[in-house]
KOLKE-158819 format. One record per residue (C-alpha): x, y, z; residue number from 1. Coordinates in nm, 4 decimals, padded with zeros to 6 digits. Layout:
! residues N
PT        x        y        z lose
PT        X        Y        Z  NUM
...
This chain:
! residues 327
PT        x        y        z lose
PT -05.5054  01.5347 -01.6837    1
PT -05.1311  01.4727 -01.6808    2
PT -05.1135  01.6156 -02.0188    3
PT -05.3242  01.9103 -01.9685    4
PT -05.1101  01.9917 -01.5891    5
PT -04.7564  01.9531 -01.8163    6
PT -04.8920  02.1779 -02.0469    7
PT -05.0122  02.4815 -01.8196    8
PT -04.6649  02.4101 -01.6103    9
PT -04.4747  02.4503 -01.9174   10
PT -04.6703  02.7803 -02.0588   11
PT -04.4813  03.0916 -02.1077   12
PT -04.6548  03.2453 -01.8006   13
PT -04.5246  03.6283 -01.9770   14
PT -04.6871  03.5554 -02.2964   15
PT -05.0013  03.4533 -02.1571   16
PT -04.9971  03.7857 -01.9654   17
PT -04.8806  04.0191 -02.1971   18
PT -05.2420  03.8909 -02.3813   19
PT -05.4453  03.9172 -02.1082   20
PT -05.3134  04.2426 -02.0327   21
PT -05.3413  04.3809 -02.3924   22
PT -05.7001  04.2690 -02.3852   23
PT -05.8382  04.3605 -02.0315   24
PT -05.6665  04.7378 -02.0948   25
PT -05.8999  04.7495 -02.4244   26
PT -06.1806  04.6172 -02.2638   27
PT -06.1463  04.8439 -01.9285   28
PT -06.0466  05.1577 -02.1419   29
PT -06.3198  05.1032 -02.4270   30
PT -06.4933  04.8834 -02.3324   31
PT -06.7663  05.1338 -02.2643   32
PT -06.8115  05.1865 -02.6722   33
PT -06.9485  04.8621 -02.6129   34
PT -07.1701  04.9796 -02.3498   35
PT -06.9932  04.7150 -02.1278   36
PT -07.0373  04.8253 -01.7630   37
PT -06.8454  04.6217 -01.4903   38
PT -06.9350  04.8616 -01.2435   39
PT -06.7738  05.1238 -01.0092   40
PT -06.6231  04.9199 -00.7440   41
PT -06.3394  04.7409 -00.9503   42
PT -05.9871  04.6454 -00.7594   43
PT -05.7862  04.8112 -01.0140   44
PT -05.6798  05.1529 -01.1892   45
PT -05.9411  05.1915 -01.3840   46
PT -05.9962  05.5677 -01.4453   47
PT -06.3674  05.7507 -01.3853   48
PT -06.2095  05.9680 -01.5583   49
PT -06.1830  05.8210 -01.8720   50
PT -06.5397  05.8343 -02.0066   51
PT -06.4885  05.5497 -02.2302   52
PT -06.4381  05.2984 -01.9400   53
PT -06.5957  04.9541 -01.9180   54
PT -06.5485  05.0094 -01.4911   55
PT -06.4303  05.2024 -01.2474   56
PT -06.1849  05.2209 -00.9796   57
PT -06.3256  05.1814 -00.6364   58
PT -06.1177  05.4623 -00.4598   59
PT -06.2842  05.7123 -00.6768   60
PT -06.6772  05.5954 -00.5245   61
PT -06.4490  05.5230 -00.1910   62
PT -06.3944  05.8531 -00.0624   63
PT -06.7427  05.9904 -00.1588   64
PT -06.8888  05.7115  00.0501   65
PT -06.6495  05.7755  00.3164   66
PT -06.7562  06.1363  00.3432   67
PT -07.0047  06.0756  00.6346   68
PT -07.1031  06.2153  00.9898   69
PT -07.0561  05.9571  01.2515   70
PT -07.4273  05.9070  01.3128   71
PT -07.4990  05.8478  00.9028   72
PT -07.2815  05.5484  00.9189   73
PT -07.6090  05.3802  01.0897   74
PT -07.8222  05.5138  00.8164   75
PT -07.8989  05.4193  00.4716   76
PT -07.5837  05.6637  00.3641   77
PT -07.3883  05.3639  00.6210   78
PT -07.5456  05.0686  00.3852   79
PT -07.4483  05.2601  00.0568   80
PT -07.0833  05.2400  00.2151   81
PT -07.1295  04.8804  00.2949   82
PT -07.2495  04.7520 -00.0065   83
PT -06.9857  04.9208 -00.2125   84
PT -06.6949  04.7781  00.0311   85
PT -06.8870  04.4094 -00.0108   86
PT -06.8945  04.4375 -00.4491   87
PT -06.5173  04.5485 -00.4201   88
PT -06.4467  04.2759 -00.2013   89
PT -06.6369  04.0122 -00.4138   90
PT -06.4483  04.1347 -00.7395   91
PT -06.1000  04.1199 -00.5408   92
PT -06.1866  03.7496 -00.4009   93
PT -06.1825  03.6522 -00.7558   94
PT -05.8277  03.7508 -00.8851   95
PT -05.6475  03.8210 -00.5641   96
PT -05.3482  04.0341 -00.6010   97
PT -05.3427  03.9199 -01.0171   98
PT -05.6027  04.2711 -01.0302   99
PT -05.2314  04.4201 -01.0207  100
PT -05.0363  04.1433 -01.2304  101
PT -05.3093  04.1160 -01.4813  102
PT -05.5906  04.3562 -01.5060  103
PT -05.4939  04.6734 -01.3769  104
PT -05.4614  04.9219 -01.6947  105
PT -05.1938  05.1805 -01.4939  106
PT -04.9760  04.8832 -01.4233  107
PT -05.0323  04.7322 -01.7835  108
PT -04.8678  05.0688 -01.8799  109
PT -04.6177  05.0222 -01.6299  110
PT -04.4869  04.6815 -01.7806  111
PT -04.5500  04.8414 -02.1143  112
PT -04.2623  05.1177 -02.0421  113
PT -04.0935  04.8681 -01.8738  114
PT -04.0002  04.6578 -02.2156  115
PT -03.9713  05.0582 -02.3921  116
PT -03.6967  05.0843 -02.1174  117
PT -03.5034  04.7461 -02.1847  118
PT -03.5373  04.8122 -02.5816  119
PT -03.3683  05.1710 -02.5452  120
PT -03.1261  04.9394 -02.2904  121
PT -03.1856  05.1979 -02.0185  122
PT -03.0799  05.0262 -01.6961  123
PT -03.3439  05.0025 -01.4016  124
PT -03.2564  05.1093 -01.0544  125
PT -03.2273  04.8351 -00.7512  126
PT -03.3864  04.9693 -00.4063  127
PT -03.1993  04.8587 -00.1040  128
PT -03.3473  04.6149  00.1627  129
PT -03.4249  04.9344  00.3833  130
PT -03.5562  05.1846  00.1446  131
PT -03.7470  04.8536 -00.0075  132
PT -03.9092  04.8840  00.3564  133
PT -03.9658  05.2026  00.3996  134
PT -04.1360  05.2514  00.0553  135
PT -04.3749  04.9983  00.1425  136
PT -04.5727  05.1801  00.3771  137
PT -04.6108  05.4654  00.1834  138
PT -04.9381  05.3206  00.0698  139
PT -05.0634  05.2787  00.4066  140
PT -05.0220  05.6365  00.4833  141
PT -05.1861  05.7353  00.1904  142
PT -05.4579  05.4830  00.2283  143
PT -05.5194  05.6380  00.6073  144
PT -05.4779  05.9833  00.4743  145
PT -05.7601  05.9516  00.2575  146
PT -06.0283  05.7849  00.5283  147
PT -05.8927  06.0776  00.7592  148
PT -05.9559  06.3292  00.5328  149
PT -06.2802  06.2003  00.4297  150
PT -06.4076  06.1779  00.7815  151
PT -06.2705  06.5802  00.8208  152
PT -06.4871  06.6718  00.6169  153
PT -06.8438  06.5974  00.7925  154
PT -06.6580  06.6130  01.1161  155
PT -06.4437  06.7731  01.3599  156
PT -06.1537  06.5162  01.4043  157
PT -05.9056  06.5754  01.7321  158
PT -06.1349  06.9081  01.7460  159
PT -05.9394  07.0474  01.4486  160
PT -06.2071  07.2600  01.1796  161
PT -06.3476  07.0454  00.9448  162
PT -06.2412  07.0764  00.5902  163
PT -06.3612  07.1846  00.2939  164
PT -06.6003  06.9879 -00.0187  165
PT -06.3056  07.0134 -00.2162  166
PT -06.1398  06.7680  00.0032  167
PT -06.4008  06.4928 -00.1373  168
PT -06.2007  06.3891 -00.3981  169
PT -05.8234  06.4302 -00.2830  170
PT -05.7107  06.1197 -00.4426  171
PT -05.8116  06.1300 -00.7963  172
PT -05.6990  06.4757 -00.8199  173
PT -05.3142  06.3490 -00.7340  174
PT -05.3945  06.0441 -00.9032  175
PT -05.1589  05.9721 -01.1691  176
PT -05.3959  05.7768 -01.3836  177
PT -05.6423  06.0534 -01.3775  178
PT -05.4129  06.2187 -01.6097  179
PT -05.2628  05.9757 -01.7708  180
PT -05.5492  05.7101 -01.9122  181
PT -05.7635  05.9581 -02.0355  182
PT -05.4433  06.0193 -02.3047  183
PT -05.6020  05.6768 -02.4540  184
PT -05.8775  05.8119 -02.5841  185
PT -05.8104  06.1443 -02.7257  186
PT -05.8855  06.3580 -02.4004  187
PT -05.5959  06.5878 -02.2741  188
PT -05.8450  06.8050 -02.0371  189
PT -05.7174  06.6131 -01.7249  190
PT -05.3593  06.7964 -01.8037  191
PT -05.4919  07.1239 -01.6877  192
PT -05.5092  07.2959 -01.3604  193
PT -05.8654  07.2720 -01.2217  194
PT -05.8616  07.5934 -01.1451  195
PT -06.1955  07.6612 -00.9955  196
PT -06.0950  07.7072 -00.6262  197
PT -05.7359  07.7516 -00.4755  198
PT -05.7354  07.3585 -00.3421  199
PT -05.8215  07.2020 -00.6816  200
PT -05.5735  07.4173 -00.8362  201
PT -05.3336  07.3167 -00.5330  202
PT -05.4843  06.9322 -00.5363  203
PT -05.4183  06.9158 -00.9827  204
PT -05.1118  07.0722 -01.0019  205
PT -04.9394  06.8105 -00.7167  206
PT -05.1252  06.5540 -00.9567  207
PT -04.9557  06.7052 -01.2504  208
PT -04.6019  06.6821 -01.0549  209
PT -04.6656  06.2997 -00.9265  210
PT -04.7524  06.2733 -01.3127  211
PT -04.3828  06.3749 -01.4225  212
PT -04.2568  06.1642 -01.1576  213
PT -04.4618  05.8722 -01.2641  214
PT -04.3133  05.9562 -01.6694  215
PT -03.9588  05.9779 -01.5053  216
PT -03.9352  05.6600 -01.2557  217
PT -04.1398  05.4509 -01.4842  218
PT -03.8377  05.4506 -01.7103  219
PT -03.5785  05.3924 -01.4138  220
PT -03.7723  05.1595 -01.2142  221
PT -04.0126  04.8809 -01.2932  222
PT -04.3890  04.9292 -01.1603  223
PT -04.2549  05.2811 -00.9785  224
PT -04.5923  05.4090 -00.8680  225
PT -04.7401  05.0486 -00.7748  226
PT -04.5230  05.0896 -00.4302  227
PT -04.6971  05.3668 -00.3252  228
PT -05.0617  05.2702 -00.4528  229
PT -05.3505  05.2976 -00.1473  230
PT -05.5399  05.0257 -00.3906  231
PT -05.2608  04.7751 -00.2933  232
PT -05.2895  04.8149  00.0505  233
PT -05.6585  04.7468  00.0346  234
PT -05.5765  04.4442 -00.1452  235
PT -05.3351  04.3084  00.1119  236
PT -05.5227  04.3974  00.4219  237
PT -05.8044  04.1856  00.2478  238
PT -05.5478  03.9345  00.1095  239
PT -05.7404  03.6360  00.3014  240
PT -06.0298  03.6375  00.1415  241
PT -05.8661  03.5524 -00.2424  242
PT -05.9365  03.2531 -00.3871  243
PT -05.6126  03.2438 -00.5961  244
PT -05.2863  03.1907 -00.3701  245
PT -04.9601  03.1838 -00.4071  246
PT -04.7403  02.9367 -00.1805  247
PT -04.4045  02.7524 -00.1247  248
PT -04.2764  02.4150 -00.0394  249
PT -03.9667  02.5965  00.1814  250
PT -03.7801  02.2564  00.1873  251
PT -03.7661  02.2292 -00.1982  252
PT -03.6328  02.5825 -00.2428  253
PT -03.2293  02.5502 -00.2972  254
PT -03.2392  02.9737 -00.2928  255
PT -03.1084  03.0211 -00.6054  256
PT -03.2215  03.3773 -00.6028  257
PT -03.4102  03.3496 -00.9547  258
PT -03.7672  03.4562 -00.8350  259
PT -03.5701  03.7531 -00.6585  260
PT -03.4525  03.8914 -00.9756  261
PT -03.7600  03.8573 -01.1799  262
PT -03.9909  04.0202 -00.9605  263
PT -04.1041  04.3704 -01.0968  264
PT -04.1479  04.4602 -00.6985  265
PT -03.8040  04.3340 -00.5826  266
PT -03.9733  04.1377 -00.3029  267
PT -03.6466  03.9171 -00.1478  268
PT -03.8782  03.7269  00.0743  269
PT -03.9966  03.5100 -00.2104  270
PT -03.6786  03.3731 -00.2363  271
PT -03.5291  03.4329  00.1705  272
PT -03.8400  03.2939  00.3545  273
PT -03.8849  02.9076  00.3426  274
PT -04.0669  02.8327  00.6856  275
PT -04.3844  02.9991  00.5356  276
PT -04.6346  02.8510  00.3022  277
PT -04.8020  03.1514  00.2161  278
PT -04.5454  03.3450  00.0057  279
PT -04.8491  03.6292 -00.1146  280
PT -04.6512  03.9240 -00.0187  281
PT -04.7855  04.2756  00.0069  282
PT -04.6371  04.4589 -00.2384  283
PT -04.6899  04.0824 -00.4595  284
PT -04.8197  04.2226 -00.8044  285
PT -04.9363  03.8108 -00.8416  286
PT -04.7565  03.8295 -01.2102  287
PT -04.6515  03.4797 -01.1593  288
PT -04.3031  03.5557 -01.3068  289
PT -04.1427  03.4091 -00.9749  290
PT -04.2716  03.0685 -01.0590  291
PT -04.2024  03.0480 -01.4448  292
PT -03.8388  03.1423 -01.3304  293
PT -03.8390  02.8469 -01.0423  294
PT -03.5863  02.5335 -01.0998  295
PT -03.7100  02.3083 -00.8527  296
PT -04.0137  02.0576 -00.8648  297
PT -04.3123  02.2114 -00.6972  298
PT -04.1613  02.4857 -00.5205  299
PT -04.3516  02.7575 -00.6223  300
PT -04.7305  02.6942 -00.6804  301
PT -05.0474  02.9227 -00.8065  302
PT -05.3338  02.7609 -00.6186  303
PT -05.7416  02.8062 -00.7105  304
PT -05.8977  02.7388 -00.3592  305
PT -05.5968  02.5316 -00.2301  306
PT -05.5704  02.3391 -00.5625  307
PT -05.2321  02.3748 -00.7491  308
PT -05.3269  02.5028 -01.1329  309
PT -04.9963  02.6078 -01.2062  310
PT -04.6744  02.4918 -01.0462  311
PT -04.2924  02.5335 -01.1296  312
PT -04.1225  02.2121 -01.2362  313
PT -03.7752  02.1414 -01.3791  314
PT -03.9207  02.0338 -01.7190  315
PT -04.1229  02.3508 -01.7503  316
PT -03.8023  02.5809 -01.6551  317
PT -03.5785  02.3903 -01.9608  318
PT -03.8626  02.4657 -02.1823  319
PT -03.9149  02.8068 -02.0916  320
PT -03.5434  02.9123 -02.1039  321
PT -03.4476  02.6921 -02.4312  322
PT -03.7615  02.9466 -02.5915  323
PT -03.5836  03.2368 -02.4496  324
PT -03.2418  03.1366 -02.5906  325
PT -03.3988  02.9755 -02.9163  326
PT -03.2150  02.6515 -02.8954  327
């Protein structure tokens, strides 16, 4: 077992993702050639509107579900709701936060423009402590923007008029991975205006302009969109329930700052806050890079229902960084 620990603790943690990543983008994006169907309540970016999709995201079946008169959340319409909420939840429980460091196809792309970047040398940008803040609860606006605006639709909220069908499916239609992972396969229809009423029209072409922003900041700033994404919010406010975690030994941490600058999400606590054990932060993308960058014996640790399966060590550092420098 010693063997098998030193090995996994000595891994090039990026290698092993870049794989995984390669590999659950094919299977999520054609998988369905394969008639693989995971479902439509997965914890990650994967587009219903690419049509050769293994799964689906569950914001997309979300705000349908949502779109309910008070009374029908006692009904059978109220189960439908429940059960999808319960399948999402079961997928999340097994992958945590790594949905986002590992499976999620828009953030696969992300890290994939994110090495384009570094080979053209373009430098990334740095947020500030405060703006880092503020950004952050972007996602819980948007997240509580889309339950209130499903709820307006079947009823009168703060007795303003209810809103319109076209409402139903305000997300995806701003989405930029509705426009963007369809590309994959050949399909460029997702590029136009829907213009069939005035608010799709409205609704596509703000999707079309987060879409440019997305092609912009992705090349200034690594996992842009991810701090604004309404599926990581769900993710953290169900955090709890993940049976992968992702804790510190605070009294072993010298704060050397390295898991600060490796983190795609710039998250400072990781390397500032060593009174908690639970490091899983929200904006936490659970790539792991934090803990193949850590010096120090057991400071850092990936646990599988509270048992370590991959841990930082000094040995596994040396090996990692001689690899890097090719000594």
């Amino acid at each position: 077992m010693k063997r098998v620990r030193d090995y996994v603790n000595g891994a090039n943690v990026e290698r092993f993702r870049f794989y995984v990543q390669l590999a659950t983008f094919v299977l999520l994006i054609y998988g369905g050639w394969l008639a693989i169907d995971l479902g439509k309540y997965l914890p990650a970016f994967s587009c219903v509107y690419v049509k050769t999709r293994a799964g689906s995201c569950y914001l997309s079946p979300f705000q349908y579900q949502m779109n309910l008169k008070f009374s029908e959340f006692l009904t059978y319409k109220g189960a439908l709701f429940a059960t999808g909420l319960g399948t999402f939840l079961l997928w999340f429980a097994l992958f945590s936060k790594a949905w986002c460091g590992f499976i999620c196809p828009f953030g696969t792309l992300q890290d994939w423009m994110t090495r384009l970047r570094e080979k053209m040398h373009i430098r990334y940008s740095v947020y500030s402590e405060q703006r880092f803040k503020s950004l952050s609860n972007i996602k819980y606006f948007l997240l509580g923007l889309i339950v209130v605006l499903m709820l307006s639709i079947n009823n009168s909220l703060f007795g303003l008029p209810k809103l319109h069908e076209d409402f139903s499916s305000f997300y995806c239609m701003i989405c930029p991975g509705r426009t963007i992972l369809p590309l994959f396969t050949g399909d460029f229809n997702q590029l136009a205006l829907n213009l069939t009423s005035k608010t799709k029209a409205g609704l596509t072409g703000l999707g079309l302009g987060i879409t440019g922003m997305f092609l912009v900041g992705g090349f200034v700033k690594r996992r842009f969109i991810c701090f604004f994404c309404p599926m990581s919010a769900l993710h953290y406010i169900f955090s709890r329930i993940g049976i992968l975690g992702l804790v510190k030994t605070g009294d072993r941490c010298t704060r050397c700052g390295n898991c600060y600058r490796v983190c795609d999400m710039e998250i400072r606590a990781i390397a500032d806050d060593v009174t908690h054990r639970n490091i899983l932060q929200e904006d936490c993308t659970m790539c792991l890079k934090c803990v193949g960058a850590c010096p120090e014996e057991k400071c850092l640790e990936v646990t599988l229902l509270g048992t370590p399966i991959y841990q930082s060590t000094e040995k596994g550092f040396f090996k990692r960084m001689k690899a890097r420098l090719h000594i």
